[in-house]
TORGUMI-428784 format. One line per 4 residues: their letters; for each residue x, y negated, z of N, C-alpha, C. Coordinates in Angstrom, 2 decimals, padded with zeros to 5 digits. Example, Ala and Ser with C-alpha at 12.3 -4.5 7.8 and 13.67 -1.06 7.14 Angstrom:
as	013.19/005.69/007.80/012.30/004.50/007.80/013.20/003.30/007.80; 012.85/002.25/007.08/013.67/001.06/007.14/012.90/-000.03/007.87 .
END
This chain:
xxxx	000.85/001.17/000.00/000.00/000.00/000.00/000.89/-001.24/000.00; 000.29/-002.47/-001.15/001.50/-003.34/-000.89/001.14/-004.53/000.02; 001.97/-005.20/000.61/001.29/-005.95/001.90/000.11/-006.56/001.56; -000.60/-006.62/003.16/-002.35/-007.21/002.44/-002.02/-008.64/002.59 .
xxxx	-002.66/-009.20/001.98/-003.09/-010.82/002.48/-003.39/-011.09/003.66; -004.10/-010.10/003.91/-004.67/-010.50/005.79/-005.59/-009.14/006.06; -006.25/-009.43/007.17/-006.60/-008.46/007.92/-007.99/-007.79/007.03; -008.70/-009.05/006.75/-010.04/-008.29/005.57/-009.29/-007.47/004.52 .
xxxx	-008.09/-007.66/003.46/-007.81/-007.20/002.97/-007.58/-005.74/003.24; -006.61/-005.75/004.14/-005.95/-004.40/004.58/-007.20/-003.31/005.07; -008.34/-004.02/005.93/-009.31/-002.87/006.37/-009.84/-002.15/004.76; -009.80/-003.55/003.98/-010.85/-002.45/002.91/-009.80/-001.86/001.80 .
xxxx	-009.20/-001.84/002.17/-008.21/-000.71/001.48/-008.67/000.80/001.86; -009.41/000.63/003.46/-009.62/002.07/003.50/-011.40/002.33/003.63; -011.55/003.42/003.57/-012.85/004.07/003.26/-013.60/004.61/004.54; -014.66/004.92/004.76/-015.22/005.77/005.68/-014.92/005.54/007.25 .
xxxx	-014.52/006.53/007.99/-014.38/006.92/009.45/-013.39/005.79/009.35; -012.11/005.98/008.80/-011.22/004.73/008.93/-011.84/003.27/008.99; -011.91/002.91/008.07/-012.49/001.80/007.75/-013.13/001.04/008.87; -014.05/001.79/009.48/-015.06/002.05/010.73/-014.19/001.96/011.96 .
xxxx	-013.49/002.81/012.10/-012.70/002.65/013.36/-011.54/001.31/013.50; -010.90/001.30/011.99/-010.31/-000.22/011.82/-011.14/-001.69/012.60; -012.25/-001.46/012.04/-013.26/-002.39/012.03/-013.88/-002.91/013.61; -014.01/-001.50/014.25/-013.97/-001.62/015.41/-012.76/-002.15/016.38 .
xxxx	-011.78/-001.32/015.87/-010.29/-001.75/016.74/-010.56/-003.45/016.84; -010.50/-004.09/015.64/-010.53/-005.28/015.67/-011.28/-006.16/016.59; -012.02/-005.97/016.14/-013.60/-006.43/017.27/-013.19/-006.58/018.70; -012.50/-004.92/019.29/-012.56/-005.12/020.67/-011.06/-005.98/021.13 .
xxxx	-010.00/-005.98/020.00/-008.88/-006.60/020.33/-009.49/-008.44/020.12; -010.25/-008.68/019.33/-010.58/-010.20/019.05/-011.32/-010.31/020.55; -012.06/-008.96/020.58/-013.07/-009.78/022.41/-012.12/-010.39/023.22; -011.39/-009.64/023.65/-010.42/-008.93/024.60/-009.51/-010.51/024.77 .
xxxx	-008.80/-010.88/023.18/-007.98/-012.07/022.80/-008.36/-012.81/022.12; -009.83/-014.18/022.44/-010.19/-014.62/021.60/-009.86/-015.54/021.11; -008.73/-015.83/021.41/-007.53/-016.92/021.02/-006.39/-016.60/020.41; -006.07/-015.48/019.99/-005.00/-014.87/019.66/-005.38/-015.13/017.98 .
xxxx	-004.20/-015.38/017.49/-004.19/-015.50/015.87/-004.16/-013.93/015.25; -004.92/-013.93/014.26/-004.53/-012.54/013.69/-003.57/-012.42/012.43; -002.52/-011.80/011.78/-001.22/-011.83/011.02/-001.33/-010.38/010.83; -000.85/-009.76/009.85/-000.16/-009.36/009.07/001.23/-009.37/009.40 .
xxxx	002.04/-008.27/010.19/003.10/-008.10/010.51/003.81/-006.89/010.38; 004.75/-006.59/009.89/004.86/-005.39/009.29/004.43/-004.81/008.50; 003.08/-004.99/007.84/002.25/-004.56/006.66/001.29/-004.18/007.23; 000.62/-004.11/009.26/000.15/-003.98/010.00/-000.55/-005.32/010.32 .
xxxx	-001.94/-005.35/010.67/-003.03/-005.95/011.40/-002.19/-006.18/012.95; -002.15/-007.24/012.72/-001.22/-007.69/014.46/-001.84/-009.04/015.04; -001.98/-009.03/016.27/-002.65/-010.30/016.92/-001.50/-011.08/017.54; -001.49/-012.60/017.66/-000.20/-012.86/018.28/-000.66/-014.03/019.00 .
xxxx	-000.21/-014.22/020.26/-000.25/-015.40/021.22/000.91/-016.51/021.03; 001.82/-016.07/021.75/003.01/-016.86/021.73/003.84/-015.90/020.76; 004.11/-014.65/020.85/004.46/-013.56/020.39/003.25/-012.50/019.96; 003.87/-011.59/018.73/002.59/-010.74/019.01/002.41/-009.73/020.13 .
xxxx	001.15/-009.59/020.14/000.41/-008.93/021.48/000.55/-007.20/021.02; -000.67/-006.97/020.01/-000.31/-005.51/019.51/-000.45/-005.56/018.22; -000.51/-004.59/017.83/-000.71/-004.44/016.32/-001.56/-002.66/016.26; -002.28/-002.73/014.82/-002.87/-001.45/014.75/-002.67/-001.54/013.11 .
xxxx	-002.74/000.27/012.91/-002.98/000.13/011.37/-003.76/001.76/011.60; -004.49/002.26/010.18/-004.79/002.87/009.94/-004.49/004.27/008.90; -004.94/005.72/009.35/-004.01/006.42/008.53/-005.36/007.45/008.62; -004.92/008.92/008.04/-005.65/009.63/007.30/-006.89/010.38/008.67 .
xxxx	-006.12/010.63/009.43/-006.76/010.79/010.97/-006.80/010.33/012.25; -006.30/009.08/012.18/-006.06/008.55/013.42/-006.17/007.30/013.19; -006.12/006.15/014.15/-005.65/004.67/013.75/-004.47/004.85/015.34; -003.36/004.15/014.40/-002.21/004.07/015.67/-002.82/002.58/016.10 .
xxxx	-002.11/002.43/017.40/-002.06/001.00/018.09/-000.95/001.09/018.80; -000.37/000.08/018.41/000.83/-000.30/019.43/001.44/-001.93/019.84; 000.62/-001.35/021.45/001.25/-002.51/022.14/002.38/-002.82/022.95; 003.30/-002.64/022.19/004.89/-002.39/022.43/005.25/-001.53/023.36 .
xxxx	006.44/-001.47/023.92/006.61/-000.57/024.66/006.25/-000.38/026.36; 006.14/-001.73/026.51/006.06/-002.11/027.91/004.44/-002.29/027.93; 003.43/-001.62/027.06/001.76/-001.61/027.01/001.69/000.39/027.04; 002.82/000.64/026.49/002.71/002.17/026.57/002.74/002.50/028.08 .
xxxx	004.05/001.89/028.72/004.33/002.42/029.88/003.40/001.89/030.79; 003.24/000.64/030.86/002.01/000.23/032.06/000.54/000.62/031.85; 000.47/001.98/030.84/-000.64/002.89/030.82/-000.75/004.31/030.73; 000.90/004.54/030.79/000.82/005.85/030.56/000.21/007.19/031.37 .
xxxx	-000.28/006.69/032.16/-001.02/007.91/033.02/-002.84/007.75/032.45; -002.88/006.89/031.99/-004.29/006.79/031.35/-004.34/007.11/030.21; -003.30/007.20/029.29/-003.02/008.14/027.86/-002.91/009.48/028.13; -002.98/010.37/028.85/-003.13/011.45/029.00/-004.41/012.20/028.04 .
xxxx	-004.25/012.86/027.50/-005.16/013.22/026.78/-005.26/012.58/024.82; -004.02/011.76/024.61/-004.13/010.94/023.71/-002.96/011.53/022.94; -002.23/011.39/022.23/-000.92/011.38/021.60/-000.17/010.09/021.66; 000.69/009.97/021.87/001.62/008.53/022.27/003.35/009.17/022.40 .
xxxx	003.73/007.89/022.24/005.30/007.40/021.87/005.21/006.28/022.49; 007.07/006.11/023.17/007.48/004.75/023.64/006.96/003.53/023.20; 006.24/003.46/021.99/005.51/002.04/021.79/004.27/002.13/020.81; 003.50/003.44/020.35/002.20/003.66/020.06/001.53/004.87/020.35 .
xxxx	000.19/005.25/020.55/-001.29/005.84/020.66/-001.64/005.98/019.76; -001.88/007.01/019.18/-002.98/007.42/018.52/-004.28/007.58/018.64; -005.17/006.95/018.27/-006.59/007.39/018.44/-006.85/008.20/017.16; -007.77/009.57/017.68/-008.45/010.39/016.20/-009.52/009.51/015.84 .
xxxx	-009.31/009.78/014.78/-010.78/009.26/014.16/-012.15/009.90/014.88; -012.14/011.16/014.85/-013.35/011.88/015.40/-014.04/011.87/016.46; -012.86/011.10/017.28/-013.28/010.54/019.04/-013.75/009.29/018.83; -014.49/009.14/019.91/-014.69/007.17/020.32/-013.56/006.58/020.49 .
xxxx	-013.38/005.25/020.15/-012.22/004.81/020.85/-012.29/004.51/021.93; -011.65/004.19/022.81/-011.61/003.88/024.51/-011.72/002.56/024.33; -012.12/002.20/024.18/-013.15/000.38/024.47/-012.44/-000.62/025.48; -012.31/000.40/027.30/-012.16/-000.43/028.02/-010.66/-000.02/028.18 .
xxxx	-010.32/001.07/027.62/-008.54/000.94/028.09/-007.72/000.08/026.64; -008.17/-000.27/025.65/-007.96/-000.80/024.37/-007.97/-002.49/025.19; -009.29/-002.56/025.86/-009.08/-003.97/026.32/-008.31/-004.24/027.66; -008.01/-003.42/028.12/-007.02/-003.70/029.41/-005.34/-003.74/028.69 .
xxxx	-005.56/-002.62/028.03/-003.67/-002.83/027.15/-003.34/-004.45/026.89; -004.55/-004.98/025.72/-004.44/-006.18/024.96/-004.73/-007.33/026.33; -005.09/-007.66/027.29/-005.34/-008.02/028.51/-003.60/-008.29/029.31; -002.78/-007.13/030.12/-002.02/-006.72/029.72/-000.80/-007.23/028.84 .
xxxx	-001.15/-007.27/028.12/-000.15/-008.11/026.65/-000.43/-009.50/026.96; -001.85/-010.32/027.22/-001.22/-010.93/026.92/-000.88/-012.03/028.21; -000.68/-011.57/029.46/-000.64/-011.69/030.37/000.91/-011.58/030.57; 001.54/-010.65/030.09/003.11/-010.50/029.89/003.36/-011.36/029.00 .
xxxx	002.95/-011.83/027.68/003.20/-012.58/026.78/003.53/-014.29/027.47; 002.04/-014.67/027.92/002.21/-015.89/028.41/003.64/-016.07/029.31; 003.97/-014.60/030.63/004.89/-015.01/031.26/006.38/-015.41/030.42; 006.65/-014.39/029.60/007.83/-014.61/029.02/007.62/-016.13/028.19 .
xxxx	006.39/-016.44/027.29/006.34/-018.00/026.88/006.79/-018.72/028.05; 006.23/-018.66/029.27/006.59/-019.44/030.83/008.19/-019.07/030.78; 008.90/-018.53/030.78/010.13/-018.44/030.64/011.21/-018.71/029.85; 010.75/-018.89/029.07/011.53/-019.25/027.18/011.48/-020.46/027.54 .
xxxx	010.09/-021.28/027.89/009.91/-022.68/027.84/010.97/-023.18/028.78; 011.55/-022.56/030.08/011.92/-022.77/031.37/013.78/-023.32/030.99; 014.14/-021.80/030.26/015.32/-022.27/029.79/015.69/-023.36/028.26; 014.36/-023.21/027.90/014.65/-024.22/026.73/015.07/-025.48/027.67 .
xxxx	013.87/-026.14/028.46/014.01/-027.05/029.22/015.27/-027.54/029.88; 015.52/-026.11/030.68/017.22/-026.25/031.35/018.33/-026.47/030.26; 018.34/-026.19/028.74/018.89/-026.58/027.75/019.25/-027.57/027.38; 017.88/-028.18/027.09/017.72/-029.67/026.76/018.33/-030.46/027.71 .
x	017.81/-030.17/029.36/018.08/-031.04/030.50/019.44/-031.04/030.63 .
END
């Protein structure tokens, strides 16, 4: 696939259950961050605050999500039952997605996000000063 334009693009590239579960992912990451810009990062649907938060894309049975590595680990006892790696989840298509652990990850993100913006800003400052 060659990079989408944006996020409408990329969902309708795919068909059916995908498409559907794309569609959804989105939704609950826009509730979740309704301030977060949405981008195209990696060739991936990615939301970004100061930095991006997560990103998801879609594949033949699953939609991955990954909210870096430090969203894997501050959930990993609640992925049990899921497939996961140091920095993405798999959801099957055939399951529901998890709604409220999808919005605690992105929650989470961007709660770590802001701090490190609070920090960047801190030494820029001490820079300048």
């Amino acid at each position: 696939m060659l990079k989408p334009a944006d996020i409408d693009a990329y969902d309708a590239a795919f068909t059916g259950e995908t498409r559907k579960k794309l569609e959804e992912i989105r939704a609950i990451i826009n509730k979740a961050a309704p301030k977060a810009t949405e981008v195209i990062s990696y060739g991936m649907p990615a939301f970004k605050q100061h930095g991006v938060l997560v990103y998801y894309a879609g594949y033949k049975n699953h939609i991955g999500f990954y909210p870096t590595g430090s969203g894997i680990e501050a959930f990993k006892d609640e992925l049990i039952g899921y497939k996961w790696s140091k920095g993405a989840v798999q959801f099957s298509l055939d399951q529901p997605l998890p709604k409220a652990l999808i919005t605690q990850m992105v929650e989470f993100r961007m709660e770590e996000d802001g701090k490190n913006w609070k920090g960047k800003k801190k030494k820029l400052a001490a820079i300048i000063n």
